[in-house]
N, C-alpha and C positions, 0 to 999 in steps of 0.2 A: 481744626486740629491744631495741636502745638506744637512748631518746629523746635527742637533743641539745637544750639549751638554754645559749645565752649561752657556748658551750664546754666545757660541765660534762657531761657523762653520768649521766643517770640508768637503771639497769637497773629493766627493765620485764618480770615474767616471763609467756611467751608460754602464750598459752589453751589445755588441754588438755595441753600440754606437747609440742606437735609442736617441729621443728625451723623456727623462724620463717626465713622469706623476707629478706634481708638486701639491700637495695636500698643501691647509691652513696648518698654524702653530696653534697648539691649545693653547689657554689663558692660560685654566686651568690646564697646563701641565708645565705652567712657576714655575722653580721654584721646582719643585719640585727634581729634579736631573734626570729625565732618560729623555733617547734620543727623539726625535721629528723631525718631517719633517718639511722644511721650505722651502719657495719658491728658487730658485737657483739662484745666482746671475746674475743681467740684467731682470731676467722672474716677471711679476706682475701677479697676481694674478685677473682675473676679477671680478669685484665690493669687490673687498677686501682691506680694509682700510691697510696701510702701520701703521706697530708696530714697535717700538725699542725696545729692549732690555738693561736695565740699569743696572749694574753689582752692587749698591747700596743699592739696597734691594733685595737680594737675585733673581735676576733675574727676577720679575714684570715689566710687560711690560709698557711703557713709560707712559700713562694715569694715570697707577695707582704710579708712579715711586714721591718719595718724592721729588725729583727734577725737577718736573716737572712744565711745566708755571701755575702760577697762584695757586699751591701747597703748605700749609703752613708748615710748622713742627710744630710739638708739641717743646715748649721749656718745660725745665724743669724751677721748681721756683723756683729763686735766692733764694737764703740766708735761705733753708730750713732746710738744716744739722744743720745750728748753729742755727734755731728757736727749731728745737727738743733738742738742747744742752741747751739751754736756761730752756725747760722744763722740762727737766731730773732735773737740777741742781733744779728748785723750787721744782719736787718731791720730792725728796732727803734731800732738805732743812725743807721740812715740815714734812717728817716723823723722822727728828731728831728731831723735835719742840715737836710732840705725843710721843714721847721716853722720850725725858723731864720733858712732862705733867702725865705718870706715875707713880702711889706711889705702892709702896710694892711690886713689880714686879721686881725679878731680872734682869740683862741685859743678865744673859746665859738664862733663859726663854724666853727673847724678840727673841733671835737669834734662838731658837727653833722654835717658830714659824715660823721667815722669811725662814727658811730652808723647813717647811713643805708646804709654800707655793709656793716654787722655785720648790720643788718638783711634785707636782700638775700643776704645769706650763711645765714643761721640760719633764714628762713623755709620754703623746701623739708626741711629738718631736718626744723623741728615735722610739717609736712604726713606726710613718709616715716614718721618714728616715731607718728605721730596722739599725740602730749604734751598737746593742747589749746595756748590761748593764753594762760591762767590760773592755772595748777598746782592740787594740792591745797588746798581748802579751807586747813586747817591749813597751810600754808605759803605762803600769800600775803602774810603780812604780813611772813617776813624775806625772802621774794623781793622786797617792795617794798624793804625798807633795801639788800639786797643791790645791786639797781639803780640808788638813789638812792645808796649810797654811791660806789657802783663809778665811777656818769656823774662825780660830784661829783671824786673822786680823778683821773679823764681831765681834765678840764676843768685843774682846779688844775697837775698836772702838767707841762696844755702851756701855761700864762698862764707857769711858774717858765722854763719853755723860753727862751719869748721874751725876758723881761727879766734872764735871769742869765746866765752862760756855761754851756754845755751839758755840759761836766763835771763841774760843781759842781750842777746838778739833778737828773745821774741818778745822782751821789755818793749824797746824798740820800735817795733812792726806794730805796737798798738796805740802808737800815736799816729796811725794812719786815718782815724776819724777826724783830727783835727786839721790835717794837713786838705784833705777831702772840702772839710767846709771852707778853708782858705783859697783853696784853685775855683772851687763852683763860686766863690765870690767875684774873683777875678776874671773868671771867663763865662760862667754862666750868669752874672749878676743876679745872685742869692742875697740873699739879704746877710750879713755880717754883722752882729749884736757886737756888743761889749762884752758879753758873756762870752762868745767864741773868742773873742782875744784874751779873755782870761784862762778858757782852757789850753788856749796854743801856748801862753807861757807856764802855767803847769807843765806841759808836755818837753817843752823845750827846756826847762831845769831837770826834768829827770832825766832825758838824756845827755846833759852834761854832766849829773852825779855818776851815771854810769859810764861816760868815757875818761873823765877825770881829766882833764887835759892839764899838764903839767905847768903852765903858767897860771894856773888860780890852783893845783894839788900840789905845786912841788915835782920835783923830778921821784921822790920815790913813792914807786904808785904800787899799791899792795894788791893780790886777791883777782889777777890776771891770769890767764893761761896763756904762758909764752912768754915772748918778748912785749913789750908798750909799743910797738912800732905794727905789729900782730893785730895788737887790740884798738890800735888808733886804725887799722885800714881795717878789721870787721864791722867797727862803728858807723863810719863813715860808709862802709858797703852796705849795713842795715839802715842807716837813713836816707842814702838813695833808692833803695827798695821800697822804703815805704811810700816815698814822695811816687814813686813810678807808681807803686800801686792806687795808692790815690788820686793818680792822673787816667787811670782806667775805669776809675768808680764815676769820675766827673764824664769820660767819654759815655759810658755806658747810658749814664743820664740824658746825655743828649741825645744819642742815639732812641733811649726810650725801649718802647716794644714794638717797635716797626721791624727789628729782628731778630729772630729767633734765637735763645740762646744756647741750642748747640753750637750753631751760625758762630757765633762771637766766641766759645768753646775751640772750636775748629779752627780759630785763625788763630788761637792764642798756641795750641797745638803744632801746627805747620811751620808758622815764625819760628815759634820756639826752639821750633826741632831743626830747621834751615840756619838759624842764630849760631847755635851747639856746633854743628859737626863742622861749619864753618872755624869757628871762634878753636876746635880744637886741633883740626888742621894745622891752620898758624901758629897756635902754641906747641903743637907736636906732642901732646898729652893723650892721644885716643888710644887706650890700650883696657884690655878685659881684666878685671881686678885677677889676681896671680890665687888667691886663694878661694873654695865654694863659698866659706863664710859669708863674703865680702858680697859674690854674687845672689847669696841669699839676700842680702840686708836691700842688695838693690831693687829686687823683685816684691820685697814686702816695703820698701818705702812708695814704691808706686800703688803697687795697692791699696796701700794705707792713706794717702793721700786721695786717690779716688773715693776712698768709703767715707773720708773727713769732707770731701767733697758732697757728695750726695747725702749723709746725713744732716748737715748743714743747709743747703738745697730743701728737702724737705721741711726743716724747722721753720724755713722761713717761707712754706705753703704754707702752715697751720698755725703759725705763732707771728703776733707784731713782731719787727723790728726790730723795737724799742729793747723788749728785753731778752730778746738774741743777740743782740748787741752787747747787754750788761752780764747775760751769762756766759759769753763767750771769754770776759777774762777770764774763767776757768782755765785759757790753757796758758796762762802767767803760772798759776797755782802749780798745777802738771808739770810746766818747766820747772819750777823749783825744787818739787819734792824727784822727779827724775836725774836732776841732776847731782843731788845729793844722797839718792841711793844708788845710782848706777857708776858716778863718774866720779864720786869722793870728793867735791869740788866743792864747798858753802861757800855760798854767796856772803857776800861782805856788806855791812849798814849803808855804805852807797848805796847798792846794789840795789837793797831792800829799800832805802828811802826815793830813790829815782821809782823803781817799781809802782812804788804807792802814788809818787806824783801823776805817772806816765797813765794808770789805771783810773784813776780820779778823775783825768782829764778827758779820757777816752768815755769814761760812765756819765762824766757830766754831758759830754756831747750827744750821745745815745738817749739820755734822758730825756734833756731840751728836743733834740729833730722828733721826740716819741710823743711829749703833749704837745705839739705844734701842728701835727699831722692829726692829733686827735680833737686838738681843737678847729682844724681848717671841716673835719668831717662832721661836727656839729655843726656848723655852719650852713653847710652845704644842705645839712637835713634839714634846717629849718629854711 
């Protein structure tokens, strides 16, 4: 007889040496790992259709076999990663618009909220996965910086929001791939080209186009919202955001996939929300905006950053990195034309020229980490 396993035949010689009994192969057995009788080789089976076995899909017999004539595959649809990348970036882009459009609402209460709704999002998570609420011993302490950086970089972010123009803060926040490869050089010992030092001073001229600092501009600084005093402490709050942010992208590395990212979700959540009602406390700002509007704008910023969230999340299931990363200044673009339809505000040739530098340097970075990963994985294959 012929024992079948896994699609392979092994001959089996029959006892005594009669002529063995040669029973059908069963369909429904394909497939699933255990053994099975199969006719012997040369002997057919009468009125029994002749089955192949396709090692392609898990051992489905040839009819049903994806290879099979006249078979289609399911393709997957092009360019999908970078259409959720797309969509992230206008979420994100629009709930910095509702942040904007807030009066009297601190930016550590906006962030309060976005915590208590990350929260409410990620909790059924831990529950379905069972993560715990604490992670592994060994990893609780970069899940604390990772949380406390992460709240600290939101927070900072949406204070740079309110008090600067909103395309010069998210200018800003996109020289965070530079600043990333700078810390993982320092603390991860990555390797640091020449190339990456050419894009960190890219990065670092455009954000001096855009804060203009008055001993290389002159004292009169045009094309600001507000005072220069305003826009020199949004500056400075969006470039500590991003350096934090970037101190979370280097944790997260280290840490790797040893824990789950709601896991690391849920502490950025927690801190975040403990950070807030602390920090607002002491300033004595905790107060429910006075009009619905305002309450509305808060309920759709949290949303809205959830959905930028998880479509984002998704892009980068189904799409490299590389150019998630390059489609994602999309939401430069979004901040500009937002800002200029809703808020009457044009950006000024600074603006635009820092822009171009800060974007350049963040595409070149994205670029390079995208064939470097695709050439380590040729490698690997061969």
């Amino acid at each position: 007889m012929v024992l079948c396993q896994g699609g392979e035949a092994a001959a089996v010689p029959a006892a005594g040496g009669k002529e063995p009994e040669v029973p059908l192969s069963r369909e429904d057995g394909a497939g699933t790992g255990q053994p099975r009788l199969c006719p012997a080789p040369g002997m057919e089976a009468a009125g029994a259709e002749e089955r192949r076995v396709c090692g392609c899909c898990s051992g489905l017999s040839w009819p049903r076999c994806c290879k099979a004539p006249g078979t289609k595959k399911k393709a997957a649809c092009p360019g999908l990663g970078l259409f959720y990348t797309v969509l992230s970036a206008f979420l994100f882009s629009v709930a910095s618009l509702f942040l904007k459009k807030i009066e009297d609402v601190h930016s550590v209460e906006v962030s309060a909220f976005r915590c208590v709704f990350q929260m409410a999002f990620v909790l059924p998570g831990l529950i379905y996965y069972k993560t715990g609420f604490l992670g592994p011993k060994g990893k609780r302490i970069f899940l604390f910086f990772r949380g406390f950086l992460g709240s600290s970089a939101m927070i900072l972010l949406y204070y740079a929001f309110q008090v600067m123009p909103l395309a010069d803060a998210t200018v800003i926040t996109f020289s965070s791939p530079v600043f990333t490869s700078l810390l993982a050089w320092i603390f991860l010992k990555e390797k640091y080209s020449i190339w990456d030092l050419l894009f960190t001073l890219f990065a670092i001229t455009g954000v001096v186009l855009i804060a203009r600092p008055p001993f290389l501009f002159g004292s009169n600084v045009t094309g600001i919202e507000g005072s220069y005093t305003d826009h020199l402490k949004g500056t400075i709050a969006a470039i500590t955001s991003t350096v934090s942010a970037a101190s979370t992208f280097v944790i997260l590395r280290k840490v790797g996939k040893s824990v789950h990212y709601f896991l690391s979700i849920w502490y950025y959540a927690v801190i975040g929300l403990i950070g807030c009602v602390i920090a607002l406390f002491v300033m004595n700002e905790w107060r429910l905006p006075y009009c619905g509007k305002d309450r509305v704008f808060l309920i759709l910023i949290g949303l809205l950053g959830l959905g930028g969230q998880i479509f984002l999340t998704k892009a980068l299931q189904i799409e490299k990195a590389g150019p998630v990363a390059i489609m994602k200044t999309m939401d430069v673009v979004f901040a500009f034309i937002l800002q200029i339809l809703f808020l009457n505000h044009l950006p000024t040739w600074w603006t635009v020229g820092g822009a171009l530098c800060v974007v350049a340097s963040s595409s070149g970075t994205a670029i390079r980490k995208w064939r470097q990963s695709l050439k380590k994985a040729k490698q690997n294959e061969i």
